[in-house]
ROSE-4610 file (N, C-alpha, C; in Angstrom, 1 decimal, always signed):
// ROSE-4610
residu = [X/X/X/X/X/X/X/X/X/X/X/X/X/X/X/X/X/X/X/X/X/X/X/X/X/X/X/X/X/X/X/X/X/X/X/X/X/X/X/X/X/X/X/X/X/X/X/X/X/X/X/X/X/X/X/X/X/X/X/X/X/X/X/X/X/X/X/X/X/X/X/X/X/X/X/X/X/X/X/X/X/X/X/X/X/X/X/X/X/X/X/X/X/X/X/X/X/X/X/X/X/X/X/X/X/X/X/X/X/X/X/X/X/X/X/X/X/X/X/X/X/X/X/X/X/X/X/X/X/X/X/X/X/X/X/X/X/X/X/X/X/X/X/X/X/X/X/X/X/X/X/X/X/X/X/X/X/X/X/X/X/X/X/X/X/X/X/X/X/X/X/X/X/X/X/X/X/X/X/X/X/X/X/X/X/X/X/X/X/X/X/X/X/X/X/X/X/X/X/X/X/X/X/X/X/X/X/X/X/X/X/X/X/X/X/X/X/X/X/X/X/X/X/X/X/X/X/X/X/X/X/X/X/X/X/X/X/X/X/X/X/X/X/X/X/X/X/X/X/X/X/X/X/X/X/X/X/X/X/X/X/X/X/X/X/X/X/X/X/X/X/X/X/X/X/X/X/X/X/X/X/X/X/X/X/X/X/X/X/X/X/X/X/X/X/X/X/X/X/X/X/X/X/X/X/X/X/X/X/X/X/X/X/X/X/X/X/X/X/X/X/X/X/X/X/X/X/X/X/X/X/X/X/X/X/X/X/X/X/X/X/X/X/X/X/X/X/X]
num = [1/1/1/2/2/2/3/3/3/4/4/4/5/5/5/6/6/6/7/7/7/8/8/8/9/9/9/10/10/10/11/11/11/12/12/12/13/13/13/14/14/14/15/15/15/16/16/16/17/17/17/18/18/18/19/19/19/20/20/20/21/21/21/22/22/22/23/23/23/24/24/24/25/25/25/26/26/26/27/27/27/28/28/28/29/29/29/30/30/30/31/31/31/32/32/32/33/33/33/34/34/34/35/35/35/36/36/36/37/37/37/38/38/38/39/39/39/40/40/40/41/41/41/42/42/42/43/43/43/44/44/44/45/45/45/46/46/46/47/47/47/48/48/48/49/49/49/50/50/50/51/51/51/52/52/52/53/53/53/54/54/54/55/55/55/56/56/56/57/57/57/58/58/58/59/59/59/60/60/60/61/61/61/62/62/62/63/63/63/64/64/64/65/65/65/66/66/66/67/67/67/68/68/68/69/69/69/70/70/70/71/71/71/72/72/72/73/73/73/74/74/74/75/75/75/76/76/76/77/77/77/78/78/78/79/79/79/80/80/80/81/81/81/82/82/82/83/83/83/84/84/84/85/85/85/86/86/86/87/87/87/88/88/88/89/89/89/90/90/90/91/91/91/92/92/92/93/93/93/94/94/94/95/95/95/96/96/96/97/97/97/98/98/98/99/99/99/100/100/100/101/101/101/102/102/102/103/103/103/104/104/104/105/105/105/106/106/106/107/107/107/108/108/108/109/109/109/110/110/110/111/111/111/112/112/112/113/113/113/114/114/114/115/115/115/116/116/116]
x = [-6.3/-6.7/-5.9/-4.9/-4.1/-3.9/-5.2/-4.9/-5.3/-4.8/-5.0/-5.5/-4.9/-4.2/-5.8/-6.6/-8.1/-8.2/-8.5/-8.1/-7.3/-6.4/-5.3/-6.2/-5.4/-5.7/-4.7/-4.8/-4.3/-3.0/-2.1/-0.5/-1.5/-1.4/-1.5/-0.5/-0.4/+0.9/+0.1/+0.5/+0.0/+0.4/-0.3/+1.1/+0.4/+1.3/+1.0/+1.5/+0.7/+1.6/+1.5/+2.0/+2.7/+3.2/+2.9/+3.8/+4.8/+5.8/+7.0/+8.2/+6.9/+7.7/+7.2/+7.4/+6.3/+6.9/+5.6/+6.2/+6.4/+7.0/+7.3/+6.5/+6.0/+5.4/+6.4/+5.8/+6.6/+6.0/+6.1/+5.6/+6.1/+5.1/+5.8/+5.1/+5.8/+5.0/+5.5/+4.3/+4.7/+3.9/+4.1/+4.1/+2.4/+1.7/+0.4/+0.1/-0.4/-0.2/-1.3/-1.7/-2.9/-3.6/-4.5/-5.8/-4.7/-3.8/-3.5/-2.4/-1.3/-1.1/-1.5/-2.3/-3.8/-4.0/-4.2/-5.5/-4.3/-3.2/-1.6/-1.7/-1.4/-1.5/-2.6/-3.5/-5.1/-4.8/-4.5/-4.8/-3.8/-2.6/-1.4/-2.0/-1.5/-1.2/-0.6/-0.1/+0.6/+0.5/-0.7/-0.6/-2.1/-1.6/-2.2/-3.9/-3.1/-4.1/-3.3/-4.3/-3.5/-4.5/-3.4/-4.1/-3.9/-4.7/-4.3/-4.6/-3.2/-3.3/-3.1/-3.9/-3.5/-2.1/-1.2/+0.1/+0.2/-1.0/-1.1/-1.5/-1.4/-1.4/-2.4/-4.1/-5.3/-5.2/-6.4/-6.6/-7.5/-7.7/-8.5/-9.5/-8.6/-9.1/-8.3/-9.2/-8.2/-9.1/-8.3/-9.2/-7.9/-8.7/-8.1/-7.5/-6.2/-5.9/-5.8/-5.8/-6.0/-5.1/-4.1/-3.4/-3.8/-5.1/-5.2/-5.4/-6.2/-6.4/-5.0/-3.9/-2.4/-1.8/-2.1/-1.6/-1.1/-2.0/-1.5/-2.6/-2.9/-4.5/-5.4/-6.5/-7.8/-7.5/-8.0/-8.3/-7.4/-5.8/-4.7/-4.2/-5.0/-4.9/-5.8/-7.5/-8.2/-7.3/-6.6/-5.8/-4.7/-4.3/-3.0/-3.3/-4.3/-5.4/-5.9/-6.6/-6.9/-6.0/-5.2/-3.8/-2.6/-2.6/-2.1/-1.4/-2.7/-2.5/-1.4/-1.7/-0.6/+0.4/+0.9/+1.7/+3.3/+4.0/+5.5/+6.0/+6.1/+6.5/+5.8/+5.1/+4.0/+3.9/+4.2/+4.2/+5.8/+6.8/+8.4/+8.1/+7.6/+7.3/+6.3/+5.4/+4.7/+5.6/+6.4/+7.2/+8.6/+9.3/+10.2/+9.3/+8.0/+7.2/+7.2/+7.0/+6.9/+8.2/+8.9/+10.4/+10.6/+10.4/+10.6/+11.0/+11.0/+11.4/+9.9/+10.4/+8.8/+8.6/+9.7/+8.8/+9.5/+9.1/+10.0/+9.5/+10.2/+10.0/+10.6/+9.8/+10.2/+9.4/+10.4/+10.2/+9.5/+8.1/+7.1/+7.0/+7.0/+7.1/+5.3/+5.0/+3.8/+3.7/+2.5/+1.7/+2.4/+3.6/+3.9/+2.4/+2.2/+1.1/+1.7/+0.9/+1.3/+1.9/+0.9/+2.0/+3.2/+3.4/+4.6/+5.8]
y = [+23.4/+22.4/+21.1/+20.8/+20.3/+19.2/+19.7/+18.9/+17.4/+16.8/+14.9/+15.1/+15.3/+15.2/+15.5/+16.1/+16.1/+16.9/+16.5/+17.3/+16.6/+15.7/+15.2/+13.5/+13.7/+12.1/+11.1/+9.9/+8.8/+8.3/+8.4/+7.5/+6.2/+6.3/+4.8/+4.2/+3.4/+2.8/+2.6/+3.2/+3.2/+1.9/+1.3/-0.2/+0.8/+0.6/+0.9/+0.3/-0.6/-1.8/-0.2/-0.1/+0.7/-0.2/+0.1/-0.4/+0.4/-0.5/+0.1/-0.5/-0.9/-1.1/-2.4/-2.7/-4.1/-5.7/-6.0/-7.3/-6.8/-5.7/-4.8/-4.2/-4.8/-4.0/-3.6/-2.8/-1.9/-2.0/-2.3/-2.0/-1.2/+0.5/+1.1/+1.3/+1.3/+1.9/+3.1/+3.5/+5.7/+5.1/+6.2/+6.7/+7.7/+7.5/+8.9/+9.4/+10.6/+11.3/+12.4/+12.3/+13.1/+12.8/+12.7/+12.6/+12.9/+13.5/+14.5/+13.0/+12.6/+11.6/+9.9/+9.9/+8.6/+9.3/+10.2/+11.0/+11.0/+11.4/+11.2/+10.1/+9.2/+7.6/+7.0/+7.1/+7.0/+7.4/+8.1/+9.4/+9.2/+8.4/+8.0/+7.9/+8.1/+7.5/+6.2/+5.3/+4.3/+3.6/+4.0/+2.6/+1.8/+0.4/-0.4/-0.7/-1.1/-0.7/-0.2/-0.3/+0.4/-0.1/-0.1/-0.8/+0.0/+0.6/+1.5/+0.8/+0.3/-0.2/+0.3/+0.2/+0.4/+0.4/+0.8/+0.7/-0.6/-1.2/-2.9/-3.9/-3.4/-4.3/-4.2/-4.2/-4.4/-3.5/-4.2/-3.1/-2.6/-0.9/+0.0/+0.2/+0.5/+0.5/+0.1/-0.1/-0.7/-0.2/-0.3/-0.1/+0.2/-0.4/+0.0/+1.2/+1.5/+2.4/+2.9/+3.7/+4.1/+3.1/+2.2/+2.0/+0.1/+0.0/-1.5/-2.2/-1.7/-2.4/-2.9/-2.0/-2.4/-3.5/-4.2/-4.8/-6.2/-6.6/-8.0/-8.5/-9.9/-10.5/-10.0/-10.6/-9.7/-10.1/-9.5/-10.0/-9.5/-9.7/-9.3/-8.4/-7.6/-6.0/-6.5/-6.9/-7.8/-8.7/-9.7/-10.3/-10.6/-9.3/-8.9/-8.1/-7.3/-6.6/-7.5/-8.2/-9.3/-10.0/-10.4/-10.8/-9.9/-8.6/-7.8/-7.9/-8.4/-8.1/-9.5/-10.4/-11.5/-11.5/-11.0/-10.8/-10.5/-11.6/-11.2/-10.2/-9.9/-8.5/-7.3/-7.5/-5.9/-6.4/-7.6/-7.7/-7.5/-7.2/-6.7/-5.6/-4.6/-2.7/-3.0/-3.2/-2.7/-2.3/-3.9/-4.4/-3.1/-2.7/-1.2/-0.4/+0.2/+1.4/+1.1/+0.1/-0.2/-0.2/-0.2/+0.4/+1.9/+2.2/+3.7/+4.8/+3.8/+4.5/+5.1/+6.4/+6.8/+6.4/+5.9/+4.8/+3.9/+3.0/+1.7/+1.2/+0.7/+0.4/-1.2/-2.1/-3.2/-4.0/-4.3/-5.0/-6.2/-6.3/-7.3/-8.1/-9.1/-9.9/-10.5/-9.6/-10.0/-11.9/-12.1/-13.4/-13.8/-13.1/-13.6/-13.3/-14.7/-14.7/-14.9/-14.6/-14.9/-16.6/-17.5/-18.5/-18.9/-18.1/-18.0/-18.1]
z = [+20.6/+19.6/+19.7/+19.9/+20.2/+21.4/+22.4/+23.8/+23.4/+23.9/+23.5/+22.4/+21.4/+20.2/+19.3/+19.9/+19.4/+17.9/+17.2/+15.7/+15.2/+15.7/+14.6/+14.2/+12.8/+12.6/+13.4/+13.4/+14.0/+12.9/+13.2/+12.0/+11.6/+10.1/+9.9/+8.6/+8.4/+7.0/+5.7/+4.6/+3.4/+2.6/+2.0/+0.9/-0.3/-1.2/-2.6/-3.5/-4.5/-5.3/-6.6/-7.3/-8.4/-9.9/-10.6/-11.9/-12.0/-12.3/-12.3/-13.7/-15.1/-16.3/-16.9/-17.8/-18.4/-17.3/-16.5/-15.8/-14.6/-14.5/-12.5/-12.4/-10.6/-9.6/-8.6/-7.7/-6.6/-5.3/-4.1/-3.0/-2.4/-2.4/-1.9/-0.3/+1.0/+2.0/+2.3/+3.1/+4.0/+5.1/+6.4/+7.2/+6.6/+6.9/+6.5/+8.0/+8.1/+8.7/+8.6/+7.4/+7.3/+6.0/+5.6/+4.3/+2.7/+2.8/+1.5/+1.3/+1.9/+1.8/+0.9/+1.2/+1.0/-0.2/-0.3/-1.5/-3.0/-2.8/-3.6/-4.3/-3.2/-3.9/-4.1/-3.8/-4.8/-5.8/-5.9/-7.1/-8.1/-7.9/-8.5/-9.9/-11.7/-12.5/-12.7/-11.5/-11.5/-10.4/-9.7/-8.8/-9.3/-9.1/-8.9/-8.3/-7.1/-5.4/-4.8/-3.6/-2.3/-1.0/-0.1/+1.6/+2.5/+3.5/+4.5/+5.8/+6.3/+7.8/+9.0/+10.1/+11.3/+12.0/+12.8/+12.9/+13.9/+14.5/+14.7/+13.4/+12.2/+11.2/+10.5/+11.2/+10.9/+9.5/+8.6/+7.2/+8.0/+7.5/+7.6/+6.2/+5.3/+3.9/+2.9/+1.6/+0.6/-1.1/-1.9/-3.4/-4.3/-5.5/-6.9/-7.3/-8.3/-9.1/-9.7/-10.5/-11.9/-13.0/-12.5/-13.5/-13.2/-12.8/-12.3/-13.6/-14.4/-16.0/-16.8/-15.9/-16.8/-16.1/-15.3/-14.1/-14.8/-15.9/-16.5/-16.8/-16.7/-17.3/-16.3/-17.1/-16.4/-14.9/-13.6/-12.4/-11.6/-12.1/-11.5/-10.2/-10.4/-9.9/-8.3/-8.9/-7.5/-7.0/-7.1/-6.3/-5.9/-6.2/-5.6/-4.1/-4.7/-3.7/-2.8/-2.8/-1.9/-1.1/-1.5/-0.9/-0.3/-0.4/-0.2/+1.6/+2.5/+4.2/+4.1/+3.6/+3.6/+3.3/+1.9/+1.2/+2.1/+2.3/+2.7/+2.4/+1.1/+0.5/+1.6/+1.0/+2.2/+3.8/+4.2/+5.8/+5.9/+5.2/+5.5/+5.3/+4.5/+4.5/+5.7/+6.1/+6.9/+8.2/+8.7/+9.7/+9.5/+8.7/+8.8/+8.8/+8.6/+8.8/+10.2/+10.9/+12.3/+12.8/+12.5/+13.5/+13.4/+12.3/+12.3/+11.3/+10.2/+8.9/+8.7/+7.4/+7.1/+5.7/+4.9/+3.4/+3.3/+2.8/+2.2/+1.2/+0.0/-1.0/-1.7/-2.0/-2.5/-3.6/-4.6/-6.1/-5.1/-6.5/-6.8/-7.8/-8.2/-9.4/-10.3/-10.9/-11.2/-10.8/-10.9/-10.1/-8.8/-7.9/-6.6/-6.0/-4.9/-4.3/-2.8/-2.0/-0.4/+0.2/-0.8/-0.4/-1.3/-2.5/-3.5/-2.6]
């Protein structure tokens, strides 16, 4: 099962923006490795969105959280999401998931935008 890795999924890097208290967000990245991973932080009571990228950067997938309605004025949650592949904050976690750590975590300041 095993030969050229046939059966396994492919490493890809999780972002997960999180509330983390009135005004704080969180960008957390992981290392996923398999479905149960992804499915966790979907599934979060506290995340926001979430972006699942290729370990060359590319988004693979992306979508809302359960806690997107808390995110601040209406919209908030979509464009942070939208902005997310840009986002300095989440291109420095991506960039340590790409050296070799398996999470990283870094404070978000509600309305930071990518050219903020």
């Amino acid at each position: 099962m095993g030969f050229l890795n046939l059966g396994k999924r492919a490493e890809t890097y999780l972002s997960v923006v999180t509330i983390a208290g009135p005004g704080r967000l969180r960008i957390n990245g992981l290392r996923a490795r398999d479905q149960a991973a992804k499915k966790a932080a979907v599934g979060h009571e506290r995340t926001v969105c979430w972006a699942e990228f290729s370990t060359n950067g590319g988004m693979l997938d992306k979508g809302l959280g359960r806690a997107s309605v808390q995110a601040g004025k209406s919209g908030e949650a979509d464009r942070l999401l939208r902005d997310l592949p840009t986002n300095p904050i989440c291109r420095a976690v991506l960039d340590r998931l790409r050296e070799g750590q398996d999470s990283v975590g870094k404070w978000l300041q509600l309305g930071e935008t990518a050219g903020a």
